[in-house]
C-alpha positions as CSV (number, residue, x, y, z in Angstrom):
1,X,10.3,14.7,-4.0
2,X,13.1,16.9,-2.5
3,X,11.8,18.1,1.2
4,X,11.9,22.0,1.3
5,X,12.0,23.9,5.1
6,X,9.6,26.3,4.7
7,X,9.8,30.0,6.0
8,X,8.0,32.8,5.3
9,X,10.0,33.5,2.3
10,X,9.6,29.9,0.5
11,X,5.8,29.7,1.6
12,X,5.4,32.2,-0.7
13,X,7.4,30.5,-3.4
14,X,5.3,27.6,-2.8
15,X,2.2,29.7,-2.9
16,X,3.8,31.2,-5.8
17,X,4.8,28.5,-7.8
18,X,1.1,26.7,-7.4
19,X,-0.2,29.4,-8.7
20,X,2.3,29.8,-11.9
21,X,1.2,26.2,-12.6
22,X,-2.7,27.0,-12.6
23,X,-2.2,29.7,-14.8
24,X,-1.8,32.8,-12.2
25,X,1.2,34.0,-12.8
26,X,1.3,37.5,-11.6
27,X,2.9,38.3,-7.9
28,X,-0.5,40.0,-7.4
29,X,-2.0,37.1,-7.2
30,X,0.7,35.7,-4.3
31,X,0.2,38.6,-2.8
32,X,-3.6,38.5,-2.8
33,X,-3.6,35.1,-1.0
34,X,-1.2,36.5,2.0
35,X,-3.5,39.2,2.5
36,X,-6.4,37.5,2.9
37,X,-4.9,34.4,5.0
38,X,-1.5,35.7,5.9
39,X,0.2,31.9,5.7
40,X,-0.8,28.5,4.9
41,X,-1.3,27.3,8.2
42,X,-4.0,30.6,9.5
43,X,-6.1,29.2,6.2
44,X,-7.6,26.6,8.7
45,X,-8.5,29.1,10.6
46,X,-10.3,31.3,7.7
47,X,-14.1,32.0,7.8
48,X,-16.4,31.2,5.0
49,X,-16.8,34.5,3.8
50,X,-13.3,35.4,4.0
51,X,-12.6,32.6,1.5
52,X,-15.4,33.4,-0.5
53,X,-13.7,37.0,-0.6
54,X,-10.6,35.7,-1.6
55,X,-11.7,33.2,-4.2
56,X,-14.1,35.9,-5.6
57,X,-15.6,34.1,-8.3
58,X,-11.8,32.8,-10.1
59,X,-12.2,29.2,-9.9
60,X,-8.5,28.8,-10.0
61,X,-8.4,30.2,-6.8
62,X,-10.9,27.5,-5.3
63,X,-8.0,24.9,-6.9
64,X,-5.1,26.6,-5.0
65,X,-7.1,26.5,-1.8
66,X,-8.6,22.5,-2.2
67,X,-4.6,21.4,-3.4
68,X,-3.8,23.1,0.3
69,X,-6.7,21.1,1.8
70,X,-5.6,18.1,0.2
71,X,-2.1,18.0,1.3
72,X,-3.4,18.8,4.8
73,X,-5.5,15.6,4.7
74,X,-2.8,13.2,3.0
75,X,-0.1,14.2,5.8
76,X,-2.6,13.7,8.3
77,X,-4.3,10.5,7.4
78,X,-4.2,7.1,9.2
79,X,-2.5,4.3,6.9
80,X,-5.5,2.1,5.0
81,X,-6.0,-1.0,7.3
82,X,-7.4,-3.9,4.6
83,X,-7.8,-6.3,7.9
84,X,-5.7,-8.5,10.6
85,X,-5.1,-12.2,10.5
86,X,-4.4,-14.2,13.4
87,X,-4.1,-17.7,12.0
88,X,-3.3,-19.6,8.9
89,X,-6.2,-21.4,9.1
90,X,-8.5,-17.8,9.4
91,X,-6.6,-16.4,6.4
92,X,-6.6,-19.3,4.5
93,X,-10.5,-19.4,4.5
94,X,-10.3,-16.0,3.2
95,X,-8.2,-16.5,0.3
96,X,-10.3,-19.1,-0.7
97,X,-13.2,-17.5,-0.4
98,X,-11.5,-14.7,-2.9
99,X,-9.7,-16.9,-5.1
100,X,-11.2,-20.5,-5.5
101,X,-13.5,-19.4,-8.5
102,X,-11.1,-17.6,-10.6
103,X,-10.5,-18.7,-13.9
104,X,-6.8,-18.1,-14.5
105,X,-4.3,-18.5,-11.9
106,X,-3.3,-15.4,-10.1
107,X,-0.4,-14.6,-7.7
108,X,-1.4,-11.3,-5.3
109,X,0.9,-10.5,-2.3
110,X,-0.7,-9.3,1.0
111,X,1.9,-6.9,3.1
112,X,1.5,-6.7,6.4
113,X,3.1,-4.4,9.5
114,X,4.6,-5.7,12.7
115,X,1.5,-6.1,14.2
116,X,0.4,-8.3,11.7
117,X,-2.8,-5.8,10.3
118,X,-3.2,-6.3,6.4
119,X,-1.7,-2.7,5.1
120,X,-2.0,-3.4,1.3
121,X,-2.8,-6.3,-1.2
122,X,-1.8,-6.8,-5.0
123,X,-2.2,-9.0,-7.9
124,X,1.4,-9.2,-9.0
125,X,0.6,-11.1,-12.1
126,X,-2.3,-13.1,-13.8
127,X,-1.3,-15.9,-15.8
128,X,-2.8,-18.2,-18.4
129,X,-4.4,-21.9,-16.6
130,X,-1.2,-23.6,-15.8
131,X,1.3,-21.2,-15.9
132,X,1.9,-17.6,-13.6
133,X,5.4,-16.8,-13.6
134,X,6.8,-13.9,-11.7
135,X,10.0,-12.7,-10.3
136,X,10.6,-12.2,-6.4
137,X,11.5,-9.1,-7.3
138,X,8.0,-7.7,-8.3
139,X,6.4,-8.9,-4.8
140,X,9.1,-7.5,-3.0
141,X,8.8,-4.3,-4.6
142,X,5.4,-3.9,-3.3
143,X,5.9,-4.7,0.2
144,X,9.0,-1.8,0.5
145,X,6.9,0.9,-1.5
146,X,4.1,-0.5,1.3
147,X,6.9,-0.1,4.3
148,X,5.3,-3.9,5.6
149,X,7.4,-6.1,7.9
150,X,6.2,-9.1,6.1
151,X,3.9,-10.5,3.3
152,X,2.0,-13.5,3.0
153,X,1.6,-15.1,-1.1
154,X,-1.2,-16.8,-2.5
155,X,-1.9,-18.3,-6.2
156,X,-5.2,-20.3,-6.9
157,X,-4.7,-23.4,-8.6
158,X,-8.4,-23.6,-11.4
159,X,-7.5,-27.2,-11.2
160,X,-9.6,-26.4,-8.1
161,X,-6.5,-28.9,-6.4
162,X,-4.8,-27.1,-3.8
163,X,-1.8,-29.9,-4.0
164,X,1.5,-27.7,-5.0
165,X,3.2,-28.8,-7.6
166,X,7.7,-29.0,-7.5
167,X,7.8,-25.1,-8.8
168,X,5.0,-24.1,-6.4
169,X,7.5,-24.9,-3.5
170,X,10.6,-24.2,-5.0
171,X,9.4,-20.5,-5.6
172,X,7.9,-20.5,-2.5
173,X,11.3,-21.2,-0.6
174,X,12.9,-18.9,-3.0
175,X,10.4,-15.9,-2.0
176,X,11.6,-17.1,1.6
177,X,14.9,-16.9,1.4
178,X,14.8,-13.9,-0.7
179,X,12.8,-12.6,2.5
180,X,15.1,-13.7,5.2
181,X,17.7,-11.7,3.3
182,X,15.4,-8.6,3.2
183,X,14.4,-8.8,6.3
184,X,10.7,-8.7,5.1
185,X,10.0,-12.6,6.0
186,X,7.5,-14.8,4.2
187,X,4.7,-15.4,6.9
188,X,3.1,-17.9,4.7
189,X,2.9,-19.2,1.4
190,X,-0.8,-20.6,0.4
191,X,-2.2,-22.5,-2.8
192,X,-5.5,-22.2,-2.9
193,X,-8.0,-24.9,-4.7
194,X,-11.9,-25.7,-4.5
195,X,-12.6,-27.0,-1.6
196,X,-9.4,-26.7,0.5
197,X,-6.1,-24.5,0.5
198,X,-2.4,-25.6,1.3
199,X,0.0,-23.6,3.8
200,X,3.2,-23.8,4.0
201,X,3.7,-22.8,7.7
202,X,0.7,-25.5,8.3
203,X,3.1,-27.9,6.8
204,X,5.8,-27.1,8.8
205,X,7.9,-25.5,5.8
206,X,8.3,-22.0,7.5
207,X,9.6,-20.0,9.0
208,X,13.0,-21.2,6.8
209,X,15.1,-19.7,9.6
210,X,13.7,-20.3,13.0
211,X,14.7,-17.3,15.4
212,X,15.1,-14.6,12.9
213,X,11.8,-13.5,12.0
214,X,10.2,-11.6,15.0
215,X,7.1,-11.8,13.3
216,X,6.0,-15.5,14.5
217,X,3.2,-14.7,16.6
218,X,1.1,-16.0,13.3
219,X,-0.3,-19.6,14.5
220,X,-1.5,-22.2,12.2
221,X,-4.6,-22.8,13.8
């Protein structure tokens, strides 16, 4: 979406082209709006029975005036925080908790900021019972659309064996690799079973570049 400086004059293109698109196309109805709240910003401001004046009835009106509220709140809003992991070991009890029981094997991708806080989690593919593949390219997606530092994988094995097989760690150095190159590192890389989950930073398998990811406060215990 192209950003627009807004003045007087392209408020009330804004203003007016909302208002095309509801079906209220006449400049009347722009210039009913500015006379009641004079700009955008002074409808915070605007008593109850001044909006009930302006509205008057037109539900289309009460549309224009919740699609200003609703901008208001997304600009304003704090960024979703899903949790914060400290340890491996602490988010490696969680994953199993989530994913041990799951039928098919599933691959999600947790994305996480520089201060390690949890800012968005996604199943990026679920797969028959032996087989879940997926390019790097589809987790990596979601951690730039997420603007995350880093991301941690998971996939549950329903074996309910939390042993990774040759492929498991060959795309899990892939992804880390891929990540180095980014510079959106691979924190950890978990298969999770029945009774017990494997980590590759509990393993000793990451980071893959030691000194280059300033996100290594995460401990394995």
């Amino acid at each position: 979406m192209q950003r627009v400086r807004v003045t007087s004059h392209t408020e009330r293109q804004l203003v007016g082209q909302i208002l095309t698109q509801l079906g209220l196309v006449t400049a009347k109805e722009t210039d009913r709006f500015f006379h009641y709240f004079h700009s955008v910003a002074d409808l915070r401001y605007a008593s109850r029975r001044q909006t009930q004046r302006y509205i008057a009835g037109h539900n289309k009106r009460l549309a224009l005036l919740t699609a200003i509220d609703l901008g208001r709140w997304a600009q304003q809003a704090p960024r979703l925080i899903l949790g914060e992991i400290l340890a491996s070991s602490q988010l490696g009890q969680l994953l199993m908790d989530d994913l041990r029981y799951v039928p098919q094997e599933r691959l999600e991708v947790l994305v996480v900021d520089a201060k390690h806080q949890i800012i968005d989690r996604q199943i990026v593919f679920q797969g028959t019972l032996d087989s879940c593949p997926v390019h790097p390219r589809e987790i990596f997606r979601v951690a730039v659309l997420a603007g995350g530092s880093a991301i941690v994988i998971a996939h549950n094995h329903p074996s309910g064996v939390a042993e990774p097989s040759a492929n498991d760690l060959r795309f899990m150095r892939r992804l880390a690799h891929c990540g180095e190159l980014m510079g959106i590192p691979l924190l950890d890389g978990f298969v999770i079973g029945l009774t017990t989950y494997f980590s590759l930073r509990e393993t000793g398998q990451l980071p893959v570049a030691q000194g280059v990811n300033e996100s290594e406060p995460l401990k394995t215990d």
